[in-house]
N, C-alpha and C positions, 0 to 999 in steps of 0.2 A: 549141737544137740537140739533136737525139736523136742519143745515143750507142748501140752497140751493146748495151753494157751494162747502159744504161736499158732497153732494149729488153728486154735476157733477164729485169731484176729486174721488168715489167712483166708478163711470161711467167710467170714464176713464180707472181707473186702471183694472177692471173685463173685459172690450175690449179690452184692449192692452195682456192681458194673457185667452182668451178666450177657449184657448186649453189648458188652467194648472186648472187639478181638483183640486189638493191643494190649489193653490190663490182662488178658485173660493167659496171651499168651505168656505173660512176663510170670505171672501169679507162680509160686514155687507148690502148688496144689498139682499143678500138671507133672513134676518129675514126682511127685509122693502117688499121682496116680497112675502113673506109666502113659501119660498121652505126650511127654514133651520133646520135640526134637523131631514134629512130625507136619506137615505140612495143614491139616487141620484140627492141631495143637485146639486152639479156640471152642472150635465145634463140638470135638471131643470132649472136654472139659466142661463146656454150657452141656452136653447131653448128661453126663455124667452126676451132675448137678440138679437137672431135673430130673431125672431117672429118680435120683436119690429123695425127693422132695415126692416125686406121685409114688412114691413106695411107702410113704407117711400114712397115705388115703386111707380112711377107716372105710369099713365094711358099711354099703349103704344103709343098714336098720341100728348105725351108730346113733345116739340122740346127737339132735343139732347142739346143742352147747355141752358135751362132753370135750374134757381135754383135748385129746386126742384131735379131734373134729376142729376144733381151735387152733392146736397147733400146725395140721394142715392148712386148714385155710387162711391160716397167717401168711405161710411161708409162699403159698398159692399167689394169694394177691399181692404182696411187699415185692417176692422178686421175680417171679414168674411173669405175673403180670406189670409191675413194676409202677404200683399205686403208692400214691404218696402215703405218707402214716396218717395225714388227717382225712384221706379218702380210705382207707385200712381203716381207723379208727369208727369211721362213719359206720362202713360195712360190718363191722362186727359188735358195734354199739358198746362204746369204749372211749374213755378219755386217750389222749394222745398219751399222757405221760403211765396210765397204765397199761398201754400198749408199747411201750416199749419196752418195759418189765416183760411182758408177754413174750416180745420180737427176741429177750437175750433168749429166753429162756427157749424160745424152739430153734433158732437156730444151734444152738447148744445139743437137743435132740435130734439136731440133723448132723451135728458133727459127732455124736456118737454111734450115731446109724455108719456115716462112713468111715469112721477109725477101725469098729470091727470090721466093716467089708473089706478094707485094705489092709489090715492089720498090722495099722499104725503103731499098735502098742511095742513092736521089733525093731521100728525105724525111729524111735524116739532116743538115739544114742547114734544114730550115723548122721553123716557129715551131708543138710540140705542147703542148698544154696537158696540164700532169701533173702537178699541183696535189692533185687529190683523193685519190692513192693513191700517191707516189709523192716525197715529203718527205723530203730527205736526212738531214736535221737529227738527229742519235740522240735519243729518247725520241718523235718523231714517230709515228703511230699505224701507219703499215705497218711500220717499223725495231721496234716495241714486239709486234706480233703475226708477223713471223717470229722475234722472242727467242723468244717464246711459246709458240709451233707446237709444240712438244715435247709437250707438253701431250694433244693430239688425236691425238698419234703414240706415248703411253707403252702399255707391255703393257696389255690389256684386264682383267687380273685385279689390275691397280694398283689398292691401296683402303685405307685410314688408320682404325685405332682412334683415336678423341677422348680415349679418357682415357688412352692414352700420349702425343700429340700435345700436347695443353692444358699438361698441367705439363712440360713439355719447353722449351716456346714459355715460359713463365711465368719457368722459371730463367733462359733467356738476356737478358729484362728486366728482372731484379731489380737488375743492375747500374747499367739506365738510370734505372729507380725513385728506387734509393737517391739516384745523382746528382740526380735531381731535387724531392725530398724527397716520395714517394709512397707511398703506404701499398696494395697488391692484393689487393683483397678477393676474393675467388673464392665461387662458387655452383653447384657440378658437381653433376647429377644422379647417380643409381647407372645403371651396365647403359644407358650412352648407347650404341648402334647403328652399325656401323661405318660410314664416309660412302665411296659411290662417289667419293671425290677422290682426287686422288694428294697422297701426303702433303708433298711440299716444296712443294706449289703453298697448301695448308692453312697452315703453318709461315708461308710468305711471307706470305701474306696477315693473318693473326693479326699477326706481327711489324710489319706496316704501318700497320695501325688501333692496337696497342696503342702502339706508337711518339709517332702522332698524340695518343693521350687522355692520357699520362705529360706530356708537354710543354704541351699544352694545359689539363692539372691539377696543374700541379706546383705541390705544399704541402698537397695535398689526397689524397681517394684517388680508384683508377680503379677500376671494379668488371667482373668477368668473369664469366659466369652460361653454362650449358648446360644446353639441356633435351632431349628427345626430342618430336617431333609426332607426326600420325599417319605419315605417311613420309620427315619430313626431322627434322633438329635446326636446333637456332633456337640461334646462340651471340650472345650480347650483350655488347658493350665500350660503357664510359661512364664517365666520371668527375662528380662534383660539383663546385660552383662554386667554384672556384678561388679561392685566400686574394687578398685584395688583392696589388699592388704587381707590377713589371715583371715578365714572363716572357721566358725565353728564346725567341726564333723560331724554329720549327723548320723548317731548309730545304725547300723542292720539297713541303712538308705536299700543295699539291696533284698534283703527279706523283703521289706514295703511293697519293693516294686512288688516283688513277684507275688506276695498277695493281693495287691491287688489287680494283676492280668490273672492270676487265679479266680476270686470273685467276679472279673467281667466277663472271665469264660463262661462261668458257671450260670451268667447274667443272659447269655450269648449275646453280647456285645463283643467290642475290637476295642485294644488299646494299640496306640502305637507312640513309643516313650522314648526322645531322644536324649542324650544326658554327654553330650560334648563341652570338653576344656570350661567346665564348672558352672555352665549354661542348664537348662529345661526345658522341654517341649513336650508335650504330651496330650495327644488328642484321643478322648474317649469318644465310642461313637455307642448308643441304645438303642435297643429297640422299641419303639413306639407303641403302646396299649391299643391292640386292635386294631390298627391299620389297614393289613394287609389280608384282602379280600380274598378266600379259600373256598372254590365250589366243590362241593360234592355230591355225585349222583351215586346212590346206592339204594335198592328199592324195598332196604332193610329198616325200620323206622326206628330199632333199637342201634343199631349201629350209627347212625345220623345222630343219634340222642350221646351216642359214648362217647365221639368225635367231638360234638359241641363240648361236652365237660371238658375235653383233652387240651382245647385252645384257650379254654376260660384265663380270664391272664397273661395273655401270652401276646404276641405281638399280631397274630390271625384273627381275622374276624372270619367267623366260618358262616357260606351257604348253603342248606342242604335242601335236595330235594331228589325226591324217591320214582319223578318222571323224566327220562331220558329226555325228551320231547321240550322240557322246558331250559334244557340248557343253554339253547342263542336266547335266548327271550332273556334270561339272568345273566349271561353274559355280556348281554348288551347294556343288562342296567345296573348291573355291578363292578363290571369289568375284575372279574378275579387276576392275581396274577399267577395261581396255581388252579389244575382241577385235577380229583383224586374221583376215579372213576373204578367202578364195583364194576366185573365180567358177568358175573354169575345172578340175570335177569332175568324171573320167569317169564317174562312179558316181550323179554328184547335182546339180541343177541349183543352182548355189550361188547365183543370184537367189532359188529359192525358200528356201533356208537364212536369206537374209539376212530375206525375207517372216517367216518362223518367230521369226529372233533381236527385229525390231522388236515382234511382235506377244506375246511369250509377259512374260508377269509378269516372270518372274524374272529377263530378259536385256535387259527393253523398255528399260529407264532406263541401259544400259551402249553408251558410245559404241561403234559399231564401223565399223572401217575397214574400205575393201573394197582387196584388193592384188592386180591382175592384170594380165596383159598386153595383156587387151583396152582398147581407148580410149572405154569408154563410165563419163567421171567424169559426167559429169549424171544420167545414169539410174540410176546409183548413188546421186547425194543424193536424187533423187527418189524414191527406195525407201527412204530412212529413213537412208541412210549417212553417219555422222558427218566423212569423209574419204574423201578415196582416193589411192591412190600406183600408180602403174604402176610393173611387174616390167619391167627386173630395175630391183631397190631397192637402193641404198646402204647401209651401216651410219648417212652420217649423215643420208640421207633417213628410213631406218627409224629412226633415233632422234627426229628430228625431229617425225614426225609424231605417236609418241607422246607428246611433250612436250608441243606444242599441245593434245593431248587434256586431260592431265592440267590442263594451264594452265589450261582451258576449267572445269572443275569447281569448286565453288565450297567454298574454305576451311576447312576444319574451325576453330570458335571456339575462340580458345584464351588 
């Protein structure tokens, strides 16, 4: 039987991941709205979804802080646009905490707009499958990524020094150590690079893996090591093989893990955790606060403006600039390892820019995206374009498809 309730926590979650075709697909929102079992199951659903959200829009001579107008531009910029709640909260001049009182309550006007339209109130006694996303059970994986969601919604300029963090995280373990007769060796480099993480999500995580290697070493030691790469750090937890004779179990060892590769997804970092014949290994790798050098030419000065906000934090240091003309000149003294390039140039026909960026030495080998409003992605890749994103772009479609890029390059040996 589908409860109302079910119904909103189902809402909720299809909004909050409105850019992830695999949530979207899975979501039991698609069989309640007749798109599922259909090859764009996803599409359908995100249309569905905004459809329902610009059917909200008050009549333009609505006054600007009329409910109404509120409740629109809530739902406008949180999932449409998919602005954090302290960049929402900005925009609508609002504490975080009473907009989120704001966020239940229009979502809630948005799932009673679509209950009538489907006329939900008939189907609240048949049999929906809501298995995939929708597991009451606490530590379940939808209950485990709305704890989460904080995360994606923290300030943009949230970001953790490692060599205050590391011995922080070190002293609150020493206790568990001693209890377990453990010996922490440590290996910190100097001048490690501050990490676009937010620090308690860092903390947590450290505190999960070193928890797991203490226990699963105890009588032995666990070793901790940090280094710097080219744009991430690499932090390593591991212990040695463990003295003979019974060990203590450590509870939920694997809930741990999996929160914490949950938080370092959500970090976009990589964990990689091995847990052989009562052994430890686990190498966390972060992303580096600003590192990684991002041109953009677009001859929009507000868009250049919305893209810097977008990186704030993040592991991209963005360049922007609004003339074509200057990109070897910044390429040469930046060396970006992405460039996101605008078509749509009064001044310059930005297909032939992109002709210039594939063909010239010194910008041929740098992926570049092409970001514009026009719907022409094919003829993009077939001009050499590493990607493309239609305007308007998201912060986490924009970060997204930097990531992919970066993904895409191959490793620095180390």
């Amino acid at each position: 039987m589908l409860t109302s309730e079910q119904f909103l926590r189902h809402l909720r979650d299809a909004l909050t991941h409105l850019y992830d075709p695999d949530r979207l697909r899975q979501s039991p929102l698609a069989v309640l709205f007749g798109v599922a079992d259909r090859f764009d199951t996803p599409a359908g659903l995100q249309r569905i979804l905004t459809e329902a959200i610009e059917s909200l829009k008050p009549a333009a001579d609505e006054p600007p802080r009329s409910h109404s107008r509120r409740v629109y531009d809530l739902l406008l910029y949180r999932y449409v646009q998919q602005f954090s709640q302290q960049e929402v909260a900005n925009q609508l001049g609002m504490s975080v905490r009473h907009l989120r009182r704001e966020q239940r309550a229009a979502v809630e006007a948005l799932g009673y707009r679509l209950w009538e339209q489907f006329h939900l109130a008939a189907k609240m006694h048949e049999d929906v499958d809501v298995e995939p996303t929708t597991q009451d059970a606490v530590g379940s994986p939808m209950v485990v990524d709305e704890e989460l969601a904080w995360l994606k919604d923290g300030p943009p300029e949230m970001s953790t020094d490692p060599e205050q963090t590391l011995p922080a995280v070190l002293d609150l373990v020493r206790p568990l150590a001693l209890r377990h007769k453990v010996r922490l060796k440590t290996a910190l480099a100097d001048a490690l690079p501050k990490l676009a993480v937010h620090p308690v999500a860092l903390r947590q995580i450290l505190l999960n893996l070193l928890s797991v290697a203490i226990h699963r070493g105890s009588g032995s030691r666990v070793h901790i090591s940090a280094k710097p790469l080219r744009w991430e750090v690499e932090i390593r937890v591991w212990c040695t093989q463990a003295l003979p004779g019974p060990k203590p179990a450590l509870d939920n060892e694997g809930a741990s893990l999996d929160i914490a590769h949950r938080l370092v997804n959500l970090c976009g970092g990589r964990l990689a955790a091995s847990t052989n014949e009562g052994t430890f290994d686990a190498t966390l790798t972060l992303p580096a606060l600003e590192q990684l050098p991002v041109l953009v030419i677009d001859d929009n000065a507000d868009t250049l403006q919305l893209l810097q906000r977008y990186t704030a934090g993040t592991r991209y240091r963005l360049i922007g600039t609004q003339d074509p003309e200057q990109a070897l000149s910044l390429t040469e003294e930046f060396s970006p390892q992405v460039i996101l390039l605008d078509v749509m140039m009064p001044q310059v026909d930005g297909w032939e820019v992109l002709g210039r960026l594939r063909q010239h030495p010194l910008t041929s080998h740098i992926p570049t995206v092409v970001c514009t409003i026009l719907a022409q992605e094919e003829l993009a890749l077939s001009l050499g374009a590493s990607a493309f994103v239609r305007k308007p772009i998201t912060r986490q479609a924009f970060l997204a498809a930097l990531d992919r890029q970066i993904a895409l390059m191959q490793p620095e040996p180390h």
